[in-house]
LODO-801024 format. One record per residue (C-alpha): residue in one letter; z, x, y. Coordinates in nm, 3 decimals. Layout:
residues N
<r><r>A</r><z>Z</z><x>X</x><y>Y</y></r>
...
END
This chain:
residues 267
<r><r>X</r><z>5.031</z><x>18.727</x><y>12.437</y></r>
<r><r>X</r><z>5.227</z><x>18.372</x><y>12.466</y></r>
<r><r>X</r><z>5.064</z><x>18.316</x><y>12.776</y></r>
<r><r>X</r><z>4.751</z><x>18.346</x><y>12.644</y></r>
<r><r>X</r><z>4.852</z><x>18.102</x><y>12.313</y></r>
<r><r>X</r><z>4.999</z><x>17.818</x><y>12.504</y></r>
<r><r>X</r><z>4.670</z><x>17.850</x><y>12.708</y></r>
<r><r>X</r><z>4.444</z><x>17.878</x><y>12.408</y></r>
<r><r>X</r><z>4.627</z><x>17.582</x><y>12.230</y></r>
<r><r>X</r><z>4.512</z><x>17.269</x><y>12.424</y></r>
<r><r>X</r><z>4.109</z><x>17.444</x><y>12.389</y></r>
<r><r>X</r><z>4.203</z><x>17.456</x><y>12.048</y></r>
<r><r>X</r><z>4.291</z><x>17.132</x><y>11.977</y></r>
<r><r>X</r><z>4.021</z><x>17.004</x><y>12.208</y></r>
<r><r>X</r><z>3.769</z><x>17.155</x><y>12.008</y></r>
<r><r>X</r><z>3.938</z><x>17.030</x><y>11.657</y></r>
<r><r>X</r><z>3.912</z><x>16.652</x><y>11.842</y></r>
<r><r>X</r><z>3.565</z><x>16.700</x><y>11.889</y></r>
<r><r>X</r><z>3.473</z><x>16.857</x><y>11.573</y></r>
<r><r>X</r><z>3.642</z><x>16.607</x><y>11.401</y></r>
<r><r>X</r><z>3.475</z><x>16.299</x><y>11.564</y></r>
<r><r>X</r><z>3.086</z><x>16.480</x><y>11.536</y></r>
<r><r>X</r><z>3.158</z><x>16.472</x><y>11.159</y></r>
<r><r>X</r><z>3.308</z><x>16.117</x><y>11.151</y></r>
<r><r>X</r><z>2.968</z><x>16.051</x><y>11.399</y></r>
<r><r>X</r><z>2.742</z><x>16.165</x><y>11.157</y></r>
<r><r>X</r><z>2.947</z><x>15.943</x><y>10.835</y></r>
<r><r>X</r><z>2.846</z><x>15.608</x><y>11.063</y></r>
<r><r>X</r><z>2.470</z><x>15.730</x><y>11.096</y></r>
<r><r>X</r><z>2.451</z><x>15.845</x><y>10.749</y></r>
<r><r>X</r><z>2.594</z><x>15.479</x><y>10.674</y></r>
<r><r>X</r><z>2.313</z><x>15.316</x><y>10.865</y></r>
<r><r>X</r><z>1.996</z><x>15.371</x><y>10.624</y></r>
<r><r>X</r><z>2.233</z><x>15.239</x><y>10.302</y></r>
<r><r>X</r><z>2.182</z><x>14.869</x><y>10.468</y></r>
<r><r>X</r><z>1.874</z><x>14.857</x><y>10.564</y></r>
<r><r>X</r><z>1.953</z><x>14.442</x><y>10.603</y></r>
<r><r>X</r><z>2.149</z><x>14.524</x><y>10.899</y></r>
<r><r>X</r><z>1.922</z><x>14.754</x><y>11.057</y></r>
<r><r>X</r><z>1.619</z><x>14.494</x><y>11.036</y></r>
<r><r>X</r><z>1.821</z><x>14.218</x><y>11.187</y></r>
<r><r>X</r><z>1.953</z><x>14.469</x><y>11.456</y></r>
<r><r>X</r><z>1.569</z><x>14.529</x><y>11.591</y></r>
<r><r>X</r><z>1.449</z><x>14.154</x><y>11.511</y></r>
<r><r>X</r><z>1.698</z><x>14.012</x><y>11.706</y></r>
<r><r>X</r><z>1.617</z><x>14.159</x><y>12.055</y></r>
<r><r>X</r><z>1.221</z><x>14.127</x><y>11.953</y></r>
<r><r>X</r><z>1.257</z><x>13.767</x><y>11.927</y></r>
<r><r>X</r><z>1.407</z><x>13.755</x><y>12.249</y></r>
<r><r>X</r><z>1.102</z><x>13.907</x><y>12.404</y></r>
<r><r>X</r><z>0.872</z><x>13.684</x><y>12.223</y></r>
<r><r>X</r><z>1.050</z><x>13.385</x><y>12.294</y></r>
<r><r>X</r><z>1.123</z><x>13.455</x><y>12.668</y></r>
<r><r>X</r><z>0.773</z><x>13.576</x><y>12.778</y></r>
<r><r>X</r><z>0.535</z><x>13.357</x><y>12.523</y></r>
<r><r>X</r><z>0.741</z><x>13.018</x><y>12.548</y></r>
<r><r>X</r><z>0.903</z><x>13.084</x><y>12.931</y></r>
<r><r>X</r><z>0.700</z><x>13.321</x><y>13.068</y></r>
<r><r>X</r><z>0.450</z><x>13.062</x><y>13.290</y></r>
<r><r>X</r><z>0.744</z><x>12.805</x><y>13.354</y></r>
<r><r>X</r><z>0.962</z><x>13.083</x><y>13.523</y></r>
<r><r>X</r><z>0.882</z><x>13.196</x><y>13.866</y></r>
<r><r>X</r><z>0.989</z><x>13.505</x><y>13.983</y></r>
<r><r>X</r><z>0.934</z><x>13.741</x><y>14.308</y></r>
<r><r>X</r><z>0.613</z><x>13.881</x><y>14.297</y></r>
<r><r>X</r><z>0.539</z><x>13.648</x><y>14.015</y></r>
<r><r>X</r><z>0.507</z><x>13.900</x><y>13.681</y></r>
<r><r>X</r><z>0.789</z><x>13.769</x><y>13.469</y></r>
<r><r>X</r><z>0.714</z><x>14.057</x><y>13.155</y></r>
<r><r>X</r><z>0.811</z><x>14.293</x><y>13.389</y></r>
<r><r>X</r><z>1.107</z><x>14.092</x><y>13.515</y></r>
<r><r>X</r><z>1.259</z><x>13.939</x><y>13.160</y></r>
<r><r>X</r><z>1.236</z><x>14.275</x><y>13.014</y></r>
<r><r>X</r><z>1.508</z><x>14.480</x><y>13.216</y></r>
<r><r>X</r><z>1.681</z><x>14.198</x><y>13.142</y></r>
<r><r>X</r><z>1.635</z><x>14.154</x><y>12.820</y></r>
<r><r>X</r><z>1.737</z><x>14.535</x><y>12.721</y></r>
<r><r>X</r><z>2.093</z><x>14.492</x><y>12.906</y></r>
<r><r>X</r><z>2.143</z><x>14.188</x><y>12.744</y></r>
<r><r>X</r><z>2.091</z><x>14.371</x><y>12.360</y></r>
<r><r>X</r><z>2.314</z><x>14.639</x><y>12.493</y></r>
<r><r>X</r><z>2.556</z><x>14.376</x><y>12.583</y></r>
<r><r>X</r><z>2.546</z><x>14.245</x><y>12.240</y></r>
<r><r>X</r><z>2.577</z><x>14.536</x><y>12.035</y></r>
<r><r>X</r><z>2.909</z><x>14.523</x><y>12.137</y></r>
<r><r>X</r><z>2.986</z><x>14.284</x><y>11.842</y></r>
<r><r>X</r><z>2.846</z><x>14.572</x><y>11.595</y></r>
<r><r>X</r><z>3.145</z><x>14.804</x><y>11.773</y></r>
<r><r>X</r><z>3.418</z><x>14.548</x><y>11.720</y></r>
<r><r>X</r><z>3.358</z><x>14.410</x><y>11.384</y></r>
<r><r>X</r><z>3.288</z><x>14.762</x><y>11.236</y></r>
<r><r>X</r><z>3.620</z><x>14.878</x><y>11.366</y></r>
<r><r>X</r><z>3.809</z><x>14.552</x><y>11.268</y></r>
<r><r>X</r><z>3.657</z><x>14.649</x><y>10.915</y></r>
<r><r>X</r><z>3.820</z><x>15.015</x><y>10.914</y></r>
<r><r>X</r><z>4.144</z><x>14.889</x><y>11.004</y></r>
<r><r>X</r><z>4.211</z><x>14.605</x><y>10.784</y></r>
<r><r>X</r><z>3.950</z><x>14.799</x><y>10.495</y></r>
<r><r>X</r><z>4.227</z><x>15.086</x><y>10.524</y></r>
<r><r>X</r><z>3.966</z><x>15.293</x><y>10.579</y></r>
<r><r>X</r><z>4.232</z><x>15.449</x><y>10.914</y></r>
<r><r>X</r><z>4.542</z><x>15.491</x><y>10.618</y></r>
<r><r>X</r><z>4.286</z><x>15.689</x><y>10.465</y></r>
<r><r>X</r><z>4.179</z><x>15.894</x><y>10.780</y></r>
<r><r>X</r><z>4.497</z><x>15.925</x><y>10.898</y></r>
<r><r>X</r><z>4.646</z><x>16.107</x><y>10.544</y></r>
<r><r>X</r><z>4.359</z><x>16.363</x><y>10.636</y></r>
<r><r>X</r><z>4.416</z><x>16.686</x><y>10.832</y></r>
<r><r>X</r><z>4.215</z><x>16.553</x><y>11.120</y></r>
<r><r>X</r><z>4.214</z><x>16.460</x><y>11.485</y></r>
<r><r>X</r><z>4.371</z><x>16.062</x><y>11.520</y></r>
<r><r>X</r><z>4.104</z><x>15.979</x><y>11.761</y></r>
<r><r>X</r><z>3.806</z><x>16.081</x><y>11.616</y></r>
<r><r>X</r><z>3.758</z><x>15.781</x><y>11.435</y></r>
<r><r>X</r><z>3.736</z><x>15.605</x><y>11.769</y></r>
<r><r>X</r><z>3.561</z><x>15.814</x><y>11.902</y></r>
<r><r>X</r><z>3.283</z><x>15.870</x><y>11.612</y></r>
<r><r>X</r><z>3.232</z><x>15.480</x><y>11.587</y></r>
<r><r>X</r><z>3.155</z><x>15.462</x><y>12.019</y></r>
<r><r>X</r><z>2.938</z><x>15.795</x><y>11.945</y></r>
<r><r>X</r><z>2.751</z><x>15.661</x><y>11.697</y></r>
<r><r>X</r><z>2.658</z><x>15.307</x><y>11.791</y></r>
<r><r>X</r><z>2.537</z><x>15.501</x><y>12.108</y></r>
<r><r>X</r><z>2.275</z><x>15.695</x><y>11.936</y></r>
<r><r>X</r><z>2.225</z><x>15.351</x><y>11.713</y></r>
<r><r>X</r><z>2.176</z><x>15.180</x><y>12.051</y></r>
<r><r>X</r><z>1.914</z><x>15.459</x><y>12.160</y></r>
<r><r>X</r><z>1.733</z><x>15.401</x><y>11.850</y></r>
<r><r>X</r><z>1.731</z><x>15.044</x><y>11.907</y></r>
<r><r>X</r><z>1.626</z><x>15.086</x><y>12.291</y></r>
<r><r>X</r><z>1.297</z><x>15.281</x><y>12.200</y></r>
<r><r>X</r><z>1.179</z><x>15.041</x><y>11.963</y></r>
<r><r>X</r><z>1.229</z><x>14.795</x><y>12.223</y></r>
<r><r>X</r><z>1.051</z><x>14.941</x><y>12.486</y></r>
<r><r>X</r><z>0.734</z><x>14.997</x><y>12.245</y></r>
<r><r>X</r><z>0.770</z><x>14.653</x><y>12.191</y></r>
<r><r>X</r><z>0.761</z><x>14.551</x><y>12.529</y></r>
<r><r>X</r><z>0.484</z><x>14.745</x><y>12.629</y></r>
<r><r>X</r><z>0.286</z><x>14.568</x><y>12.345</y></r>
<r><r>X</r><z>0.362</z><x>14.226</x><y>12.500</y></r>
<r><r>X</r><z>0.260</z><x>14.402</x><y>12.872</y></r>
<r><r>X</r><z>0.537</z><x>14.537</x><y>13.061</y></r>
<r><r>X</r><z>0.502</z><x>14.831</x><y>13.204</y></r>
<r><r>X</r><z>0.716</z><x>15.075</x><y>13.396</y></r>
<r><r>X</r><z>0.528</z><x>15.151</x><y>13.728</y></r>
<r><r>X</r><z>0.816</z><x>15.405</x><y>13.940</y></r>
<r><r>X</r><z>0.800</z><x>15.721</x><y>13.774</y></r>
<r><r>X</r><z>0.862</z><x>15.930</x><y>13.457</y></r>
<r><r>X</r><z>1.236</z><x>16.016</x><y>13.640</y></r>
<r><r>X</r><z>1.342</z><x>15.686</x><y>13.794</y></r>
<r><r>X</r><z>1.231</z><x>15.536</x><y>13.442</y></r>
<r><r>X</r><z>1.451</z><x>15.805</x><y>13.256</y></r>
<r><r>X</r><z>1.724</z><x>15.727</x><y>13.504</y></r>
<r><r>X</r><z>1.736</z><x>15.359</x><y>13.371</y></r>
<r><r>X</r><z>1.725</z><x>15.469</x><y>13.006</y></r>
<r><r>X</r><z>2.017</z><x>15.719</x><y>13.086</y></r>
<r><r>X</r><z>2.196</z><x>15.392</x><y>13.256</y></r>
<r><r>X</r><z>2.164</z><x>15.155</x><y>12.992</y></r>
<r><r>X</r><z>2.286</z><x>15.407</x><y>12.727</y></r>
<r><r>X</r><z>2.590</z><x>15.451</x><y>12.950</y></r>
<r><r>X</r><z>2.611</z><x>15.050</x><y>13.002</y></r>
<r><r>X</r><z>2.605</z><x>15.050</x><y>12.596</y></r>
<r><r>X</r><z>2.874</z><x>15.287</x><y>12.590</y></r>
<r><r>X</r><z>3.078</z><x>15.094</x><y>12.855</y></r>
<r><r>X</r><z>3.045</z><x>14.752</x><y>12.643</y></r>
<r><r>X</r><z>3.137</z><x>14.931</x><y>12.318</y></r>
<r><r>X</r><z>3.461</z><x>15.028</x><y>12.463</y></r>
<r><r>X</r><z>3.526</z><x>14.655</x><y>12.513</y></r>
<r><r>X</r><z>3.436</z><x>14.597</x><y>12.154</y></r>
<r><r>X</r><z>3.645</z><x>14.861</x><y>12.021</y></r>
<r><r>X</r><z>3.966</z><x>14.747</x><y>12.181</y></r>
<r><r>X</r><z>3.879</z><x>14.338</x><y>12.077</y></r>
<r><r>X</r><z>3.825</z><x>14.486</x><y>11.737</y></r>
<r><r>X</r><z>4.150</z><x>14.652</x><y>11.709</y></r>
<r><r>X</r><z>4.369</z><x>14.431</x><y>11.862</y></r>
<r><r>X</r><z>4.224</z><x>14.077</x><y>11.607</y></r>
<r><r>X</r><z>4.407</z><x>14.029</x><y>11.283</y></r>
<r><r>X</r><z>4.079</z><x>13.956</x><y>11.109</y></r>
<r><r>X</r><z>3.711</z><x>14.071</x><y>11.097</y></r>
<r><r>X</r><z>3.658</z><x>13.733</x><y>11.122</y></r>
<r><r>X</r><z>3.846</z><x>13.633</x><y>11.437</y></r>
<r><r>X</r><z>3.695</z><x>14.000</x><y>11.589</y></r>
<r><r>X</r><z>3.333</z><x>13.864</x><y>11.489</y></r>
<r><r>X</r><z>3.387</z><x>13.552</x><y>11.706</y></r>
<r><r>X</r><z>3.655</z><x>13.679</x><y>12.004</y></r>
<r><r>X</r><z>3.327</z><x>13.992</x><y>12.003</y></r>
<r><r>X</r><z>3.037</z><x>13.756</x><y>12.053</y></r>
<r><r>X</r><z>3.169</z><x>13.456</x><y>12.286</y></r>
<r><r>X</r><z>3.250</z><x>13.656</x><y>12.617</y></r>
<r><r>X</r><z>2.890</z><x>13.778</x><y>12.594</y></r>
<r><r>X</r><z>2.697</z><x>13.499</x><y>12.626</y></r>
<r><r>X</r><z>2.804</z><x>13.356</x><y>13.007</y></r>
<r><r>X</r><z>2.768</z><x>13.712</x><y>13.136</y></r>
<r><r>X</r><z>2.427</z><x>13.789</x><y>13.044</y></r>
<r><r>X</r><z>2.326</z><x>13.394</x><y>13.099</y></r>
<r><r>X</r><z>2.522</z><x>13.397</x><y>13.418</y></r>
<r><r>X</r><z>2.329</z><x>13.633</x><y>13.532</y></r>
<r><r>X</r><z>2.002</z><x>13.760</x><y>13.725</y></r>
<r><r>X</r><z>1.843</z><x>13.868</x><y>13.351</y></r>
<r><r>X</r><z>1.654</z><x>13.589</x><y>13.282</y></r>
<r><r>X</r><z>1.603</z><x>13.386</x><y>13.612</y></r>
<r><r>X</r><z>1.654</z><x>13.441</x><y>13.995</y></r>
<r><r>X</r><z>2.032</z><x>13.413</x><y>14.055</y></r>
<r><r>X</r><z>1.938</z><x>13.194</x><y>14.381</y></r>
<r><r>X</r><z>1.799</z><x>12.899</x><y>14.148</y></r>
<r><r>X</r><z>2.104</z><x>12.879</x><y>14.009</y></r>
<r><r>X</r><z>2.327</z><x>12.640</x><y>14.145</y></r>
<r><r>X</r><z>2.546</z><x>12.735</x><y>14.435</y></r>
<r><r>X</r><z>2.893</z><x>12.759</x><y>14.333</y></r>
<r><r>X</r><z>2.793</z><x>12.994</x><y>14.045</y></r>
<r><r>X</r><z>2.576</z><x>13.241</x><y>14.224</y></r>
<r><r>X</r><z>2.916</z><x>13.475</x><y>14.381</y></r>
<r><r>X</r><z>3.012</z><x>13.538</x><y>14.067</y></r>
<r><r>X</r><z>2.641</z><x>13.563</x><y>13.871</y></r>
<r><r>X</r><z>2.554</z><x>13.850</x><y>14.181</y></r>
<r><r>X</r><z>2.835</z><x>14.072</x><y>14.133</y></r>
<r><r>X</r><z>2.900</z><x>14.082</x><y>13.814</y></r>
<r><r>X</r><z>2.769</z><x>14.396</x><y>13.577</y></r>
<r><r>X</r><z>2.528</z><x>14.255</x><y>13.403</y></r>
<r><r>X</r><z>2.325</z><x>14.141</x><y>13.715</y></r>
<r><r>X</r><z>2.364</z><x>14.442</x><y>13.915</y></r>
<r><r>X</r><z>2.310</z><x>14.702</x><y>13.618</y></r>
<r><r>X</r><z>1.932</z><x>14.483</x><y>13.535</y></r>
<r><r>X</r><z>1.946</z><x>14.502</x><y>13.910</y></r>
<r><r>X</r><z>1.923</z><x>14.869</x><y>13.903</y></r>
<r><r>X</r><z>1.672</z><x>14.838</x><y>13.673</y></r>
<r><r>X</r><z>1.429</z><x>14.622</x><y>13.749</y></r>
<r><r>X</r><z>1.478</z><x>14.919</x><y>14.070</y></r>
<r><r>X</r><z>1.451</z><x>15.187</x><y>13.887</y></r>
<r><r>X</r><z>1.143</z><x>15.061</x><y>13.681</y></r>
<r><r>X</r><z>0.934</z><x>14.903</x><y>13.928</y></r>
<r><r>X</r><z>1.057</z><x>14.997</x><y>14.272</y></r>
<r><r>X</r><z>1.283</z><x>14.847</x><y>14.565</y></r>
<r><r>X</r><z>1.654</z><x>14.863</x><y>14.660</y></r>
<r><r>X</r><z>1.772</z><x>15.091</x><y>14.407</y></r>
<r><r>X</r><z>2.085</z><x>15.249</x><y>14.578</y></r>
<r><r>X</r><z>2.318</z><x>14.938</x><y>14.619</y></r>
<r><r>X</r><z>2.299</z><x>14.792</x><y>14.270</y></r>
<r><r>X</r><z>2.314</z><x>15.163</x><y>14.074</y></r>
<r><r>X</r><z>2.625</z><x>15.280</x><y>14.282</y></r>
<r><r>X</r><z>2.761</z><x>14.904</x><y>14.177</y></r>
<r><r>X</r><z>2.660</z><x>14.957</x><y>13.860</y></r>
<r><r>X</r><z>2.814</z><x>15.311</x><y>13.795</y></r>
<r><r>X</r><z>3.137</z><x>15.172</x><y>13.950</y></r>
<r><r>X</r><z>3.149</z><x>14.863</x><y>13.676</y></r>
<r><r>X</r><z>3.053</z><x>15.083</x><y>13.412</y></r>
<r><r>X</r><z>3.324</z><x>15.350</x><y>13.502</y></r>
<r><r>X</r><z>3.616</z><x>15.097</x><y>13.592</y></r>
<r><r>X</r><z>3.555</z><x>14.927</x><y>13.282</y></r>
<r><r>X</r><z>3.513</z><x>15.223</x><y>13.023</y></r>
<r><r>X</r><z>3.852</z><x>15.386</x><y>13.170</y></r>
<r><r>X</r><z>4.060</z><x>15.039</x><y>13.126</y></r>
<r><r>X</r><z>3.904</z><x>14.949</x><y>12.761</y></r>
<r><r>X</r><z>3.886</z><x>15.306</x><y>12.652</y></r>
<r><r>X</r><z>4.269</z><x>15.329</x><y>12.741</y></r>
<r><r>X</r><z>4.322</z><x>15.020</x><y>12.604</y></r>
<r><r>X</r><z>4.130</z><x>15.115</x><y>12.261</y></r>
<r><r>X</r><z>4.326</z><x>15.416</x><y>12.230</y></r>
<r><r>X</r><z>4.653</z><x>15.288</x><y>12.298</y></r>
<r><r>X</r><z>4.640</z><x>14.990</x><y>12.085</y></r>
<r><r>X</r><z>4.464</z><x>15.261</x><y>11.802</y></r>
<r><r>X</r><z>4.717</z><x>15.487</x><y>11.829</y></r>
<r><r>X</r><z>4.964</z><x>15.197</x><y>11.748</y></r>
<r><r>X</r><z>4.802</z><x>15.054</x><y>11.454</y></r>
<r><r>X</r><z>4.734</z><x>15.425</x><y>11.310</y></r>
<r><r>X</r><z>5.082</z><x>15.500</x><y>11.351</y></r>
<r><r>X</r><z>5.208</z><x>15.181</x><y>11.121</y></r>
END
């Protein structure tokens, strides 16, 4: 019988963890209708991107095979997946210094699960935001043209790429003394990746010195794989390189997160 309740004891507290964190998951989406401010600027944000890139750009930019709607808008969806990282790293800077973790942590409960219920539920937020944009996209004429499972495999990879940069956010959020200083140390990283990159232009126009660097990093091969995925064309290379970023990177900042969480929680 103590065999079998040292062996039942990590399952046990496994499934406590995870109970824990799917309540704390729903909390944050039960949160999201109450600021309905924040939501609407959310969606605008990435719609005025696609407005702005394929009404004002769209015949100054040439691209291979010359449709630039259906190359901006891979793009364009890694890019607001990039950024939502700043929602991940403020709104955890605002639980820590809002005591909001002294609170959680006087509560029978699993230490992680705040953690883990904010990356949980700015995934599903990010999902949410990710349909709306590919509605709007094929309003403005992009269209997917490889298949319903290739396309679903590029939906499943940018959720996972949104998961991967919210790690990143989480551990910048808990490691700045401020919301403030986490707004700004959350946002300015973001910009040279996804403008370095192939998102928006060719990465051979760029200039020459820049273009190692703008073709392997994630951004670029992840709307790589997608632009793949969606349309057709080398698809192996850039996923594998893809999966590889997004799992490197999710392992180190996910570490990172809960280390440096564990440490604050424990103060």
């Amino acid at each position: 019988m103590a065999k079998w309740s040292e062996m039942a004891q990590p399952f046990g507290a496994a499934r406590w963890t995870v109970a824990d964190s799917l309540v704390i998951t729903r909390r944050y989406l039960t949160h999201i209708p109450r600021i309905p401010e924040l939501v609407f600027f959310t969606i605008v944000q990435p719609i005025i991107f696609i407005l702005l890139f394929s009404i004002v750009f769209g015949n100054a930019i040439r691209v291979p095979g010359g449709d630039y709607i259906n190359f901006l808008l891979p793009g364009i969806y890694v890019q607001t997946m990039a950024f939502a990282t700043t929602s991940t790293c403020v709104g955890l800077a605002e639980d820590l210094h809002k005591g909001l973790v002294d609170r959680f942590r006087a509560l029978p409960m699993a230490r992680s699960a705040v953690l883990v219920g904010r990356l949980l539920s700015d995934t599903v937020k990010n999902a949410l935001i990710l349909a709306i944009m590919i509605v709007v996209g094929y309003i403005v004429g992009f269209r997917i043209t490889n298949g319903f499972f290739p396309a679903l495999a590029g939906i499943l990879l940018l959720l996972l790429f949104a998961f991967t940069f919210a790690t990143i956010g989480a551990w910048i959020g808990l490691s700045m003394k401020s919301v403030e200083a986490a707004n700004m140390a959350g946002m300015v990283w973001i910009f040279p990746l996804t403008f370095v990159s192939s998102a928006f232009v060719p990465v051979d126009s760029m200039p020459s010195w820049i273009r190692p660097f703008a073709h392997n990093q994630p951004v670029t091969v992840t709307v790589d794989a997608l632009r793949a995925l969606f349309h057709g064309g080398p698809t192996l290379s850039p996923l594998i390189q893809s999966l590889v970023w997004c799992v490197l990177v999710t392992a180190i900042c996910l570490t990172g997160a809960i280390t440096t969480y564990t440490r604050v929680s424990s103060h």
